[in-house]
Chimera marker file (.cmm) of the C-alpha trace (Angstrom):
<marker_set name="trace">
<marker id="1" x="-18.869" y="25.911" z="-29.193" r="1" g="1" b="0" radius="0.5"/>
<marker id="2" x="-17.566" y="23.621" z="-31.964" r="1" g="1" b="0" radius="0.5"/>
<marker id="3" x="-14.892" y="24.858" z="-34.291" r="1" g="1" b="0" radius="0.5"/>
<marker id="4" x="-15.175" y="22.949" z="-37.829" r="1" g="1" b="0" radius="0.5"/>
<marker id="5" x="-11.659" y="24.660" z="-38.653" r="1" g="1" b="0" radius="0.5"/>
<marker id="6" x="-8.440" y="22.575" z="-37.320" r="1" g="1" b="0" radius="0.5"/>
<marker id="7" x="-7.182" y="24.814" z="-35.094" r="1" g="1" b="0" radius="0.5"/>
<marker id="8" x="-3.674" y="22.948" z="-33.999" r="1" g="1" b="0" radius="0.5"/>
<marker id="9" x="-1.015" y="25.108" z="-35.044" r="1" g="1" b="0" radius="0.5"/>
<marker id="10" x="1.966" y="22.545" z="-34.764" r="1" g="1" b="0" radius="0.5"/>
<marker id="11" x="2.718" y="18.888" z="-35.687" r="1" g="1" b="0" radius="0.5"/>
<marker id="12" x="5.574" y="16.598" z="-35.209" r="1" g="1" b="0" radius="0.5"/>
<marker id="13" x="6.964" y="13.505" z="-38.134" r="1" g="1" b="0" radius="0.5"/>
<marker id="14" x="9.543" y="11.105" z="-37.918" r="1" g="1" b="0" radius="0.5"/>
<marker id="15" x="11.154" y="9.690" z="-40.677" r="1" g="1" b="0" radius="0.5"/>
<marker id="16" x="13.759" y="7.470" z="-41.274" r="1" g="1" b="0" radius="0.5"/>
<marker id="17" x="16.129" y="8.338" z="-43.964" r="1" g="1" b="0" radius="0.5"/>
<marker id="18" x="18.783" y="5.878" z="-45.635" r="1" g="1" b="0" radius="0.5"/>
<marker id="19" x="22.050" y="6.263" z="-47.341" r="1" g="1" b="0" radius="0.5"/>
<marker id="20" x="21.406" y="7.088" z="-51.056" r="1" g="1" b="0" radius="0.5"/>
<marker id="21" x="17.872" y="8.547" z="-50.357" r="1" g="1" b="0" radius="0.5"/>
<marker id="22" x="16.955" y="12.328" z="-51.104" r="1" g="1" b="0" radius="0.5"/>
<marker id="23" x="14.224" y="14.758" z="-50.182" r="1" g="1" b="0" radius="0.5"/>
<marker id="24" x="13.583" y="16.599" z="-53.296" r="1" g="1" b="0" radius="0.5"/>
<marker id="25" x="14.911" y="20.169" z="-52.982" r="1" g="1" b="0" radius="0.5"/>
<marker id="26" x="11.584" y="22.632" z="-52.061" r="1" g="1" b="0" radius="0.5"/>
<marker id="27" x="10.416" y="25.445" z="-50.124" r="1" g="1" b="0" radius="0.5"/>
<marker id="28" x="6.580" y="25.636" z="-48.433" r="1" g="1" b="0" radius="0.5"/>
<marker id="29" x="5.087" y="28.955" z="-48.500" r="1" g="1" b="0" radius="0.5"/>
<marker id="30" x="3.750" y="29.171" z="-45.045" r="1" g="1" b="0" radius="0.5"/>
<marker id="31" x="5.128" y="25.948" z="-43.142" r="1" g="1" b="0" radius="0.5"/>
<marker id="32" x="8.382" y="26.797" z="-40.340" r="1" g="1" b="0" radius="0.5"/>
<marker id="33" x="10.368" y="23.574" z="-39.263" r="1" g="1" b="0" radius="0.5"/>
<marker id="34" x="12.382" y="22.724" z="-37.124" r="1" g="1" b="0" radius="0.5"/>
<marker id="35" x="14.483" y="19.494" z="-38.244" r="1" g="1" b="0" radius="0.5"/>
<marker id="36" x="15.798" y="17.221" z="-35.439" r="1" g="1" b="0" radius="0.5"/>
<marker id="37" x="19.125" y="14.976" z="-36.305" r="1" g="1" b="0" radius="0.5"/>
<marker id="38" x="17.508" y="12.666" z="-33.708" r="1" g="1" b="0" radius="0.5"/>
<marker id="39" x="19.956" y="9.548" z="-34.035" r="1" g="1" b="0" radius="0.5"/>
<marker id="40" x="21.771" y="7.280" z="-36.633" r="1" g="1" b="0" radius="0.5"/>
<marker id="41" x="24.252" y="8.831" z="-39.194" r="1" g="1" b="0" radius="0.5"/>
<marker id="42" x="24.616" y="12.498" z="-40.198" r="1" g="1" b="0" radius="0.5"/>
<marker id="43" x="21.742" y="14.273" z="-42.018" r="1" g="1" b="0" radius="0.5"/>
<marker id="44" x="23.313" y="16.591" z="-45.077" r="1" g="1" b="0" radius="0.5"/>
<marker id="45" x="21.508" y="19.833" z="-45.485" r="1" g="1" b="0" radius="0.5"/>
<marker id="46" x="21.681" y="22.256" z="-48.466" r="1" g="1" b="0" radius="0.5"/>
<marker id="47" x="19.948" y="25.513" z="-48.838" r="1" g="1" b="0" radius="0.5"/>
<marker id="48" x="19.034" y="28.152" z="-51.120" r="1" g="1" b="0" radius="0.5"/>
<marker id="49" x="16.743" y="31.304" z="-50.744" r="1" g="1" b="0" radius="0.5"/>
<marker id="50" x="14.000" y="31.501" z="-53.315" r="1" g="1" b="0" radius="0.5"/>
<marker id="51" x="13.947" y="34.349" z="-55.762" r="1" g="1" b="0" radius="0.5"/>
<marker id="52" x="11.234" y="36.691" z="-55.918" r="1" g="1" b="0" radius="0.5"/>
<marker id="53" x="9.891" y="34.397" z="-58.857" r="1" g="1" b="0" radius="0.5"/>
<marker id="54" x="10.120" y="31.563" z="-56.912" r="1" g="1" b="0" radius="0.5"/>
<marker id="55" x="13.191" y="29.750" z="-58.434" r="1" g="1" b="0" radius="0.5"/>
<marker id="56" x="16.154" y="28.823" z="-56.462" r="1" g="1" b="0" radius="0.5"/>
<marker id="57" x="18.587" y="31.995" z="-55.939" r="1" g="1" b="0" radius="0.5"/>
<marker id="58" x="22.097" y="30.267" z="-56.460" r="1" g="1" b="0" radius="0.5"/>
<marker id="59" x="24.019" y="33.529" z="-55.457" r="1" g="1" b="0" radius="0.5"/>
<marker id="60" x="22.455" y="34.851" z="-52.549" r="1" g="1" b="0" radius="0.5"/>
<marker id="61" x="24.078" y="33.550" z="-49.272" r="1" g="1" b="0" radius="0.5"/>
<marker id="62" x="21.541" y="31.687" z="-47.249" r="1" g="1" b="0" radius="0.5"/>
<marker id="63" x="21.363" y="32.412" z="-43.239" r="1" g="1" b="0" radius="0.5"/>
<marker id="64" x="21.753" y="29.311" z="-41.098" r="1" g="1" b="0" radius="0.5"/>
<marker id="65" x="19.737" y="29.022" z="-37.710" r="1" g="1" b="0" radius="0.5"/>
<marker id="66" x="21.181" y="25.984" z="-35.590" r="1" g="1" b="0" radius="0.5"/>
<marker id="67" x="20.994" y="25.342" z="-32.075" r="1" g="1" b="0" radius="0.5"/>
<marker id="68" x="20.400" y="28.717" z="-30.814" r="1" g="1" b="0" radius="0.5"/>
<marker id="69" x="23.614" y="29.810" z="-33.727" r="1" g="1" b="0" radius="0.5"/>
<marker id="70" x="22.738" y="32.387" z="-36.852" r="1" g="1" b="0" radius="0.5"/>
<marker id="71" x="25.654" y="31.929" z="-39.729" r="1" g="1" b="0" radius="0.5"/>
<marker id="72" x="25.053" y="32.301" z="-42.922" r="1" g="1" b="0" radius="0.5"/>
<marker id="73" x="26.775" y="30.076" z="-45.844" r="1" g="1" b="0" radius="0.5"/>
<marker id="74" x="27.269" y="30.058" z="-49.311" r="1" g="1" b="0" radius="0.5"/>
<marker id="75" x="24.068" y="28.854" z="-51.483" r="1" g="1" b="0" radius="0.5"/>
<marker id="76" x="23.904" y="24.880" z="-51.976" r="1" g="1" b="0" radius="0.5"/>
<marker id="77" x="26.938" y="24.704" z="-49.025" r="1" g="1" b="0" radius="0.5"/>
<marker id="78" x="26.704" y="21.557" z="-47.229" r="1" g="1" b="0" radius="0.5"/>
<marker id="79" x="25.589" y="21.844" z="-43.990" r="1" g="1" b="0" radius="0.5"/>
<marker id="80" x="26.162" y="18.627" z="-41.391" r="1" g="1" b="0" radius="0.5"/>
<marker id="81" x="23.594" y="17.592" z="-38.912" r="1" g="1" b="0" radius="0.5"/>
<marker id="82" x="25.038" y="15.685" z="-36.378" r="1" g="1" b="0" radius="0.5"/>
<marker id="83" x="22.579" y="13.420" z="-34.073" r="1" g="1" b="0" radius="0.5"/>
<marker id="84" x="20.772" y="15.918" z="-31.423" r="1" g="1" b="0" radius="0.5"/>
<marker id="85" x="21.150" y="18.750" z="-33.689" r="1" g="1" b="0" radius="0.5"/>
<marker id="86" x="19.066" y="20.496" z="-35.307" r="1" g="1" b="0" radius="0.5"/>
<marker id="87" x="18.420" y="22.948" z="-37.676" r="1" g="1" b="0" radius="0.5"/>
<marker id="88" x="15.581" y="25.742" z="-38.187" r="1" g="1" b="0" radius="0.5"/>
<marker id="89" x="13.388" y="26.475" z="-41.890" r="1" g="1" b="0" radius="0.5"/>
<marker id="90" x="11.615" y="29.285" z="-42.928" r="1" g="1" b="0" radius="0.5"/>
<marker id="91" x="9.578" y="30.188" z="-45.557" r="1" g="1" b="0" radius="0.5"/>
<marker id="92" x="10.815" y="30.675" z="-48.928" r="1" g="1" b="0" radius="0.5"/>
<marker id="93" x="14.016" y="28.124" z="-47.890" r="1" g="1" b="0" radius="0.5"/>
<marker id="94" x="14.652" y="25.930" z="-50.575" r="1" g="1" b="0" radius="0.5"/>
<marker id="95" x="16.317" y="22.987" z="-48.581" r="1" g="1" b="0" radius="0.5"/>
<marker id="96" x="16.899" y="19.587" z="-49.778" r="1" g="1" b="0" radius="0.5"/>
<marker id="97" x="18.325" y="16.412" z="-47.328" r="1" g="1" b="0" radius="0.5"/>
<marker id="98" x="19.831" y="13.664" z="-47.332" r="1" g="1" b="0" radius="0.5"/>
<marker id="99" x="22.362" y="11.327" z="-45.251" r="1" g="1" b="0" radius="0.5"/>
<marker id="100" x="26.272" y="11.577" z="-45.157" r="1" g="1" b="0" radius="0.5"/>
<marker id="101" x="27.650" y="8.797" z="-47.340" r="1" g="1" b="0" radius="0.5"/>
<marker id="102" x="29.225" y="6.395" z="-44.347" r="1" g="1" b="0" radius="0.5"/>
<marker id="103" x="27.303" y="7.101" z="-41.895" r="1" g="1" b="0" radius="0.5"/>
<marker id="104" x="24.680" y="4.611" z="-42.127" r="1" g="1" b="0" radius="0.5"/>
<marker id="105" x="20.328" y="5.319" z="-41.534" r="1" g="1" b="0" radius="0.5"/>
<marker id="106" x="19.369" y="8.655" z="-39.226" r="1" g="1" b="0" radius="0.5"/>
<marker id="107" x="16.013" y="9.106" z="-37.692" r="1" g="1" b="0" radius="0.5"/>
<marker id="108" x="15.062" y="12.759" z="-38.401" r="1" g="1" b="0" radius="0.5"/>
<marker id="109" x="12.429" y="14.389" z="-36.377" r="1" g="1" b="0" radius="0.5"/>
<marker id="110" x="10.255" y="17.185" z="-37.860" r="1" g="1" b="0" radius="0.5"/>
<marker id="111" x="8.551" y="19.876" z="-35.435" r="1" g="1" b="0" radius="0.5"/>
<marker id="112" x="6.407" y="22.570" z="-37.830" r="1" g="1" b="0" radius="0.5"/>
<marker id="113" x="3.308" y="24.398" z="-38.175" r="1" g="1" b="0" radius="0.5"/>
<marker id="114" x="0.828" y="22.266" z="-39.237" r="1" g="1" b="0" radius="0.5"/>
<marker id="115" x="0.354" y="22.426" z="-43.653" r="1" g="1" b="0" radius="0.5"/>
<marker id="116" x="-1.166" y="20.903" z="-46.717" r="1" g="1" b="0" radius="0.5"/>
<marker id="117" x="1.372" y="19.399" z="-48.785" r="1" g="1" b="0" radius="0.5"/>
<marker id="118" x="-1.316" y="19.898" z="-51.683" r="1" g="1" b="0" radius="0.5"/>
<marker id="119" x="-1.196" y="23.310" z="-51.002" r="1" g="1" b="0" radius="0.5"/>
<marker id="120" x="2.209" y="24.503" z="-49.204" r="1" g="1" b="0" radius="0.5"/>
<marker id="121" x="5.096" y="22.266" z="-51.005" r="1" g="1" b="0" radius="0.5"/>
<marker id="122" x="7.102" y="24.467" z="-54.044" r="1" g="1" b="0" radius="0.5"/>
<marker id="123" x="9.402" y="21.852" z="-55.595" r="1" g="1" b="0" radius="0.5"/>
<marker id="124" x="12.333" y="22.480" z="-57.595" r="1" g="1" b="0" radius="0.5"/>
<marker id="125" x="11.284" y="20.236" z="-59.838" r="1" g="1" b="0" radius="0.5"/>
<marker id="126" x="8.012" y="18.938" z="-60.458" r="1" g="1" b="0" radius="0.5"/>
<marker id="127" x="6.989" y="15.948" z="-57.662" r="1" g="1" b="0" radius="0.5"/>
<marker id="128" x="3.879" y="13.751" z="-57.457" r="1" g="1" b="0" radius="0.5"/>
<marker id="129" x="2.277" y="13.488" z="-53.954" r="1" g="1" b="0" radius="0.5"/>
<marker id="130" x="3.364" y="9.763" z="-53.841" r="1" g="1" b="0" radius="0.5"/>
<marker id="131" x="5.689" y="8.389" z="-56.595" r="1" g="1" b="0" radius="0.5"/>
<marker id="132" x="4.606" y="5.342" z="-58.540" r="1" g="1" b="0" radius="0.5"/>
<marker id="133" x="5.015" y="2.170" z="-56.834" r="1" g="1" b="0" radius="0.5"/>
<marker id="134" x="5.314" y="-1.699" z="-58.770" r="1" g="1" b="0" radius="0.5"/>
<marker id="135" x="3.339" y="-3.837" z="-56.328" r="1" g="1" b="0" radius="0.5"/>
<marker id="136" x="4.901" y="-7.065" z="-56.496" r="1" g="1" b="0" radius="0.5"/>
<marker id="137" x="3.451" y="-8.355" z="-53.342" r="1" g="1" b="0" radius="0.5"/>
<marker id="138" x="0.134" y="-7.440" z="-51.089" r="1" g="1" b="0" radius="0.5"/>
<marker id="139" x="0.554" y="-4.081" z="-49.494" r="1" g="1" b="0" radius="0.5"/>
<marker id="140" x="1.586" y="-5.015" z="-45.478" r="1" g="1" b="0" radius="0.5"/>
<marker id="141" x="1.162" y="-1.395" z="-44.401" r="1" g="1" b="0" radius="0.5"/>
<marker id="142" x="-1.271" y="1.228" z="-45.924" r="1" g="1" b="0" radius="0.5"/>
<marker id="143" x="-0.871" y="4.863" z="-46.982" r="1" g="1" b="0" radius="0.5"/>
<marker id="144" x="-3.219" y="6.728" z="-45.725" r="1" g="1" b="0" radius="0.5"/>
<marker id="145" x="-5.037" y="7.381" z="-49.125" r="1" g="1" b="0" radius="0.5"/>
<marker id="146" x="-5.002" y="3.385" z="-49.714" r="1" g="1" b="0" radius="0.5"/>
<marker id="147" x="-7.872" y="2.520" z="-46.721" r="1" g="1" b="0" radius="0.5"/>
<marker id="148" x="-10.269" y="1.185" z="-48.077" r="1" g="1" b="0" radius="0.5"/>
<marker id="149" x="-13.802" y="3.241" z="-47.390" r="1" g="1" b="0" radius="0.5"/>
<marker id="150" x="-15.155" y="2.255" z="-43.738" r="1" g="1" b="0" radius="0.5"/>
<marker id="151" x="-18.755" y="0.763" z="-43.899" r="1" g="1" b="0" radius="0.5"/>
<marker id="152" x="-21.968" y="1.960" z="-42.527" r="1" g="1" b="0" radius="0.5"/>
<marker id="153" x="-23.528" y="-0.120" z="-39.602" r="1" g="1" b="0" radius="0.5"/>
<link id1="1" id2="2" r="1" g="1" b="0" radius="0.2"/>
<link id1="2" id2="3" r="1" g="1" b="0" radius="0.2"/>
<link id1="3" id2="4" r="1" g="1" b="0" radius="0.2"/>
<link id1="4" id2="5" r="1" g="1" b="0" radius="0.2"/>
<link id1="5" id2="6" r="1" g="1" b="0" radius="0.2"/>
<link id1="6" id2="7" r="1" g="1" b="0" radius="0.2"/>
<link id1="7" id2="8" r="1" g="1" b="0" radius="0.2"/>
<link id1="8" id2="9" r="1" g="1" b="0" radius="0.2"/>
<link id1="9" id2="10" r="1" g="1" b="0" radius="0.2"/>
<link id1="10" id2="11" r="1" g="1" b="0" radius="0.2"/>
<link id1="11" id2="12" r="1" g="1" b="0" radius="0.2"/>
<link id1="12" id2="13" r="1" g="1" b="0" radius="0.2"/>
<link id1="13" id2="14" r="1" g="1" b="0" radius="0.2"/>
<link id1="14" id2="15" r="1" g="1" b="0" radius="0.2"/>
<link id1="15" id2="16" r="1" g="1" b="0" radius="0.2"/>
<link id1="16" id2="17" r="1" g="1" b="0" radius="0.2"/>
<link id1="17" id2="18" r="1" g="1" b="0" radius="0.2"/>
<link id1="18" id2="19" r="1" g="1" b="0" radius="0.2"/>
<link id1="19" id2="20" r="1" g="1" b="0" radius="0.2"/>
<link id1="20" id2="21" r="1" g="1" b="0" radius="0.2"/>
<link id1="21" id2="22" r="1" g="1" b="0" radius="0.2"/>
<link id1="22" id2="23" r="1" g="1" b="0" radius="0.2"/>
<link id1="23" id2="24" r="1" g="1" b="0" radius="0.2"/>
<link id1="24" id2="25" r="1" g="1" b="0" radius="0.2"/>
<link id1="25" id2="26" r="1" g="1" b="0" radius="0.2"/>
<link id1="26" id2="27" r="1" g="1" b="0" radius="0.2"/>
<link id1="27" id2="28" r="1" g="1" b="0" radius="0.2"/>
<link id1="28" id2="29" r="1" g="1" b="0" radius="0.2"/>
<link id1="29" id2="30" r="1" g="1" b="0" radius="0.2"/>
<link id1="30" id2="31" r="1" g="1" b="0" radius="0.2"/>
<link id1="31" id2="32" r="1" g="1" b="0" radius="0.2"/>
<link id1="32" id2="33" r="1" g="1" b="0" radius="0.2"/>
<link id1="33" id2="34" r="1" g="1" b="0" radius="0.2"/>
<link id1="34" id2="35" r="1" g="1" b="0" radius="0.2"/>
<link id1="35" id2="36" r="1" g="1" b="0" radius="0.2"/>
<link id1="36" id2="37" r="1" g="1" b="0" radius="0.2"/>
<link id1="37" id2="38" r="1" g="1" b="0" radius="0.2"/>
<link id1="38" id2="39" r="1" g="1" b="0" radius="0.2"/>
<link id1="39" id2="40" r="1" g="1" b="0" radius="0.2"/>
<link id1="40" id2="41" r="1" g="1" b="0" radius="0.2"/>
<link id1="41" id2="42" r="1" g="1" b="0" radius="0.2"/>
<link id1="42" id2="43" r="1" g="1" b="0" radius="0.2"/>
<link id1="43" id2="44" r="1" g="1" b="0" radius="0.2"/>
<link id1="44" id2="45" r="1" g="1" b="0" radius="0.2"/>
<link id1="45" id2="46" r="1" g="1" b="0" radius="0.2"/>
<link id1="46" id2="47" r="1" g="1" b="0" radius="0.2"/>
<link id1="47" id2="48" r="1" g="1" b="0" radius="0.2"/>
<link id1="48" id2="49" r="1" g="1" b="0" radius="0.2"/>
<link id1="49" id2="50" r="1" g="1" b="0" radius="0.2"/>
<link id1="50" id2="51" r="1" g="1" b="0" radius="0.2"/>
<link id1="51" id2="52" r="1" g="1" b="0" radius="0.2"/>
<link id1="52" id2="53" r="1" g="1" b="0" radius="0.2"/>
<link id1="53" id2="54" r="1" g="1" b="0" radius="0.2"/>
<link id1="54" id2="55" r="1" g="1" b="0" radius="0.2"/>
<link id1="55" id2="56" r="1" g="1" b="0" radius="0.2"/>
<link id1="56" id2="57" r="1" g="1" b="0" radius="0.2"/>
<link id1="57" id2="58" r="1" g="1" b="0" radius="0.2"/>
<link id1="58" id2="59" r="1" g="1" b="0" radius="0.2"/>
<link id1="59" id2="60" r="1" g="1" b="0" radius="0.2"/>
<link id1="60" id2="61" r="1" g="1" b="0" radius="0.2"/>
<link id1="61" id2="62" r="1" g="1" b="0" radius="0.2"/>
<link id1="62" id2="63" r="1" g="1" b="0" radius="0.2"/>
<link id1="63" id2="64" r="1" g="1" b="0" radius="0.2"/>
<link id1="64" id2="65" r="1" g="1" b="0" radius="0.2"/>
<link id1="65" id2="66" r="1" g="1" b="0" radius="0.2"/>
<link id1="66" id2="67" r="1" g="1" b="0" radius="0.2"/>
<link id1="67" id2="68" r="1" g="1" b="0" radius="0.2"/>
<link id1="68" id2="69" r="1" g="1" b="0" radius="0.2"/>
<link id1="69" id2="70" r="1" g="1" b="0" radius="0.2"/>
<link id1="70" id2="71" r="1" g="1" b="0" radius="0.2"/>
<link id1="71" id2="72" r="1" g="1" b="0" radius="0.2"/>
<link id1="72" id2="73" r="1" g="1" b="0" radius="0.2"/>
<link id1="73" id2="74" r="1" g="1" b="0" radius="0.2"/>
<link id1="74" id2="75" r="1" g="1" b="0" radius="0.2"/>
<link id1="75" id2="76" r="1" g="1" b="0" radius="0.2"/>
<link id1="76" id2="77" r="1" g="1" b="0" radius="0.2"/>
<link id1="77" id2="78" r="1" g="1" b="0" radius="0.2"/>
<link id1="78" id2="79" r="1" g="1" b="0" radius="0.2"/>
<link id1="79" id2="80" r="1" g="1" b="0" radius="0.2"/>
<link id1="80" id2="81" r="1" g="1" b="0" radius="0.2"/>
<link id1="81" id2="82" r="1" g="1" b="0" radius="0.2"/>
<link id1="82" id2="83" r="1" g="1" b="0" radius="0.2"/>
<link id1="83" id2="84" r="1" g="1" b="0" radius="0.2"/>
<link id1="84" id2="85" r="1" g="1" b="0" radius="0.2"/>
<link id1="85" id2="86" r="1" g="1" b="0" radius="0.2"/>
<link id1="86" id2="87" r="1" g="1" b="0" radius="0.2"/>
<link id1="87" id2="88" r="1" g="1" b="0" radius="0.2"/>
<link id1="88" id2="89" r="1" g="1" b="0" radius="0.2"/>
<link id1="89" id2="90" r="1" g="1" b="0" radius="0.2"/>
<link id1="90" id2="91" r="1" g="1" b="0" radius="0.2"/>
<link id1="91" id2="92" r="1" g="1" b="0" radius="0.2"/>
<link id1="92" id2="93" r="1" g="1" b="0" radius="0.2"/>
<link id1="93" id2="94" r="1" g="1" b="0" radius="0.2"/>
<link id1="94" id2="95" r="1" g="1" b="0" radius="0.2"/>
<link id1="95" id2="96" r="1" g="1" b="0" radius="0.2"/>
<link id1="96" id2="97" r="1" g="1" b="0" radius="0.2"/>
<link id1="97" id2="98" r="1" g="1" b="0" radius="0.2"/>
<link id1="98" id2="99" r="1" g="1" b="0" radius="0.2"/>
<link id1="99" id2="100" r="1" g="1" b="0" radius="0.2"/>
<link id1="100" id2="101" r="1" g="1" b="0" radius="0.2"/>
<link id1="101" id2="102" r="1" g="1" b="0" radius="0.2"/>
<link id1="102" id2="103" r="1" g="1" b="0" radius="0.2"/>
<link id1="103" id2="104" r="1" g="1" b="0" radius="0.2"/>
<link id1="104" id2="105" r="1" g="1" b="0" radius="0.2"/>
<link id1="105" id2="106" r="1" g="1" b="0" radius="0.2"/>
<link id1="106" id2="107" r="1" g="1" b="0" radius="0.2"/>
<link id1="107" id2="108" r="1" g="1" b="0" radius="0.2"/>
<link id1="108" id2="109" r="1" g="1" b="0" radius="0.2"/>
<link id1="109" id2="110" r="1" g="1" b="0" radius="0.2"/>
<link id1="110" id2="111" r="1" g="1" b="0" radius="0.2"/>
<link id1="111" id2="112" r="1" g="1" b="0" radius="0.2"/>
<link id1="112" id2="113" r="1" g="1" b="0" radius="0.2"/>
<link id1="113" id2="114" r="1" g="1" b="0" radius="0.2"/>
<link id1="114" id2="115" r="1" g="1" b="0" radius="0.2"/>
<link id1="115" id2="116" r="1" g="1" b="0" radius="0.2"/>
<link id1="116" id2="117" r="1" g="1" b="0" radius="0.2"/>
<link id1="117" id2="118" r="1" g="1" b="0" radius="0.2"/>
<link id1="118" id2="119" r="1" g="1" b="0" radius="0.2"/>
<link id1="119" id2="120" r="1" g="1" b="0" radius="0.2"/>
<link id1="120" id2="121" r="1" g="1" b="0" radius="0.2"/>
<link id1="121" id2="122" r="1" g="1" b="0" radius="0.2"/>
<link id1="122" id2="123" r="1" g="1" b="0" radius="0.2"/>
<link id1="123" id2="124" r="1" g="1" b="0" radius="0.2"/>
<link id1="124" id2="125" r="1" g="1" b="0" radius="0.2"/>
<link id1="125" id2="126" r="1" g="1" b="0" radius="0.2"/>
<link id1="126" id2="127" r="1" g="1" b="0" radius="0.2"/>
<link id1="127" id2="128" r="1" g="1" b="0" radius="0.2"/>
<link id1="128" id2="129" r="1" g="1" b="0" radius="0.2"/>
<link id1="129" id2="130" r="1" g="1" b="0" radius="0.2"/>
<link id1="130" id2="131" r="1" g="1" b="0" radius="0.2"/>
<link id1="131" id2="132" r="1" g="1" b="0" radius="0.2"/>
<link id1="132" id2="133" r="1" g="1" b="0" radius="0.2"/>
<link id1="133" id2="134" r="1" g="1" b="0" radius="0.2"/>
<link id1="134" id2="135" r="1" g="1" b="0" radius="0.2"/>
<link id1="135" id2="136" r="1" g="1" b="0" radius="0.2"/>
<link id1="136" id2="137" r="1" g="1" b="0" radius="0.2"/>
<link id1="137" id2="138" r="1" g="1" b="0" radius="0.2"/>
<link id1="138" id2="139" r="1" g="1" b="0" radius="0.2"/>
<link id1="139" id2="140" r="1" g="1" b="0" radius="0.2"/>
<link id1="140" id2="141" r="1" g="1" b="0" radius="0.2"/>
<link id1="141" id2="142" r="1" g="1" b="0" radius="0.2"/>
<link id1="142" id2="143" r="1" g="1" b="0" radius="0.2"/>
<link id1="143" id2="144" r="1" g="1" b="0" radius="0.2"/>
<link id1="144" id2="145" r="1" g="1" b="0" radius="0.2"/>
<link id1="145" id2="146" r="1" g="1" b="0" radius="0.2"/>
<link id1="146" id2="147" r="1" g="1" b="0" radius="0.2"/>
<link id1="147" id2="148" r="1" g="1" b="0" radius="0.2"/>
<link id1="148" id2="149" r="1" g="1" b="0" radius="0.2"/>
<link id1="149" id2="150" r="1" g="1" b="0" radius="0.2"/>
<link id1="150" id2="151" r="1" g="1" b="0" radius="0.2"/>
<link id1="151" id2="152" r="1" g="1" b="0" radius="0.2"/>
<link id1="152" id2="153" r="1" g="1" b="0" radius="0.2"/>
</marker_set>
């Protein structure tokens, strides 16, 4: 029997985050993560709970889970991911990133339920999928939308 539906229910990223870069703060609708600190400098955390019309609650105290630890903080509180840490994401968590100042490049792993970023992504502030790039040289590595169409034999 051949299911047409992807039925994975997890996937795992890596990215590679440098001093001075940002995630955009958001929440996904349906998509849990689990962040990994997984070497390199510290990876800054701050969360927020989302209101019940979807904007970011600034008074509400957001509740942590880390490494097996529940706390909760105050909204927008920095939280500090050292390398092997990690930290867990649910629903409706507004959650931005980025790396301590000082503390050099991390390598941040990302274990979640599989999503559509077209679909699943609620940004703060309005984001494009990709952000406009200036090509001032040929393109060494390709996004995935940028392959060009594969030819019939």
């Amino acid at each position: 029997m051949h299911n047409d539906k992807y039925t994975k229910t997890y996937a795992e990223k890596i990215m590679m985050l440098d001093e001075g870069q940002l995630s955009p703060n958001h929440f996904h609708w349906h998509k849990m993560e689990d962040i990994i600190n997984r070497g390199g400098g510290n990876v800054a955390f701050r969360l927020w709970n989302a209101d019940k019309d979807e904007k970011v609650d600034r008074e509400t105290p957001v509740k942590v889970f880390s490494d097996g630890r529940t706390y909760t903080v105050a909204p927008g509180e920095e939280i500090i991911l050292e390398p092997g840490q990690s930290l867990t994401l649910y629903p409706y968590y507004y959650h931005e990133f980025y790396v301590q100042p000082g503390t050099g490049y991390a390598i941040i792993g990302e274990v979640s339920m599989c999503n559509d970023d077209n679909t699943d992504n609620r940004f703060e502030d309005a984001q494009g999928r990709f952000p406009a790039i200036e090509e001032d040289e040929p393109a060494y590595r390709l996004l995935c939308n940028e392959y060009p169409p594969a030819k019939e034999k």
